[in-house]
C-alpha positions as CSV (number, residue, x, y, z in Angstrom):
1,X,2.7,-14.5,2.2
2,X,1.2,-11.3,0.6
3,X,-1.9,-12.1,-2.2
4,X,-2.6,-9.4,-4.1
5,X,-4.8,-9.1,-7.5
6,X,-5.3,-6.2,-10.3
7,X,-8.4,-6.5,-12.4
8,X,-8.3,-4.3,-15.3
9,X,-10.2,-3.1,-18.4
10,X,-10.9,-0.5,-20.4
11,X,-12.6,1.8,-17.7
12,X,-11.7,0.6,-14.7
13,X,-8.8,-1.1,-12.2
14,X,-10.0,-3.1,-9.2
15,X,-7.3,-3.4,-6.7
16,X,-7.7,-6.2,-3.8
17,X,-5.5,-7.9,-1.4
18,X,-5.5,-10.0,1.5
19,X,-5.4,-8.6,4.9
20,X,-2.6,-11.0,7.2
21,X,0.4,-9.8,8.6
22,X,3.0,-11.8,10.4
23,X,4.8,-9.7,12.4
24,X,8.8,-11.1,13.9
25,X,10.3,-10.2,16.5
26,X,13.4,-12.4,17.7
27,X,12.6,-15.6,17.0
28,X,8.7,-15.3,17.9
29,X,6.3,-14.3,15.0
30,X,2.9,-13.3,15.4
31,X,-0.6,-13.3,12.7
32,X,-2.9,-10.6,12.6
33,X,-5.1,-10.8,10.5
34,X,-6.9,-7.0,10.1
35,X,-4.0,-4.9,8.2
36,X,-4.9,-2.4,5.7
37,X,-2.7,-3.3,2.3
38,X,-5.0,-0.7,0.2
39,X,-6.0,2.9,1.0
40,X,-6.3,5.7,-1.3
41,X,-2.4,8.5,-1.6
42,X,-4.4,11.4,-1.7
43,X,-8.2,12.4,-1.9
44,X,-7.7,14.2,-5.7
45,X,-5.3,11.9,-7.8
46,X,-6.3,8.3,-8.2
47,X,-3.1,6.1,-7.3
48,X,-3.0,2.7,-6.3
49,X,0.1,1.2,-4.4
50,X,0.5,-2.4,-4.0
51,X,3.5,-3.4,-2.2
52,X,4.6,-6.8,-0.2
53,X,7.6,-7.9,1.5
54,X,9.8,-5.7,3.4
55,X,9.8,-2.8,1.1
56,X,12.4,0.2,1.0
57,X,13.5,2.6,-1.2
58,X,17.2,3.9,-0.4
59,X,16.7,2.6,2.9
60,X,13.3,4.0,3.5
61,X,10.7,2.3,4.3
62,X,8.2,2.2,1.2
63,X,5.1,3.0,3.6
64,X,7.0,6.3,4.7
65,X,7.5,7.1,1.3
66,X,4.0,6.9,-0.2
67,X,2.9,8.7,2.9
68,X,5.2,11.7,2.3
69,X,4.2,11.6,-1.2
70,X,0.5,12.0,0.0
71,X,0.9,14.6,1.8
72,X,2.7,16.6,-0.6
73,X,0.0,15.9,-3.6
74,X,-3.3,16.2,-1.1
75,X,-4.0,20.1,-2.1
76,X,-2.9,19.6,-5.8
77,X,-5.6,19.4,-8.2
78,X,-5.5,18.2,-12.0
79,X,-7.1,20.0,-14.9
């Protein structure tokens, strides 16, 4: 199970999440418990992505998808 929590106001958004993973494979399952659920699309546009579950968009994973995004919007800039 995923916790996740969004604190806003008028300037600001706090974005947290836990960090456990269980991982399946067969029937075994393993914990870890150091995954990163929150990291920053691209260095100039302020995005936040929260996603849980097993996540795909038109049977993409969601992770590939924000990552291609990323890289596409690193060198833009917003005036």
């Amino acid at each position: 199970m995923t916790a996740e929590i969004v604190i806003m106001n008028a300037q600001a958004v706090a974005l947290a999440a836990d960090s456990a993973v269980t991982a399946r494979k067969g029937g075994d399952q393993k914990i870890f418990s150091s995954a990163n659920k929150l990291y920053a699309l691209s260095k100039n546009h302020s995005i936040g992505v929260m996603v849980y579950g097993n996540s795909n968009f038109m049977h993409i994973p969601s992770e590939t998808v924000e990552n291609v995004f990323g890289d596409k919007v690193v060198d833009q800039k917003i005036d």
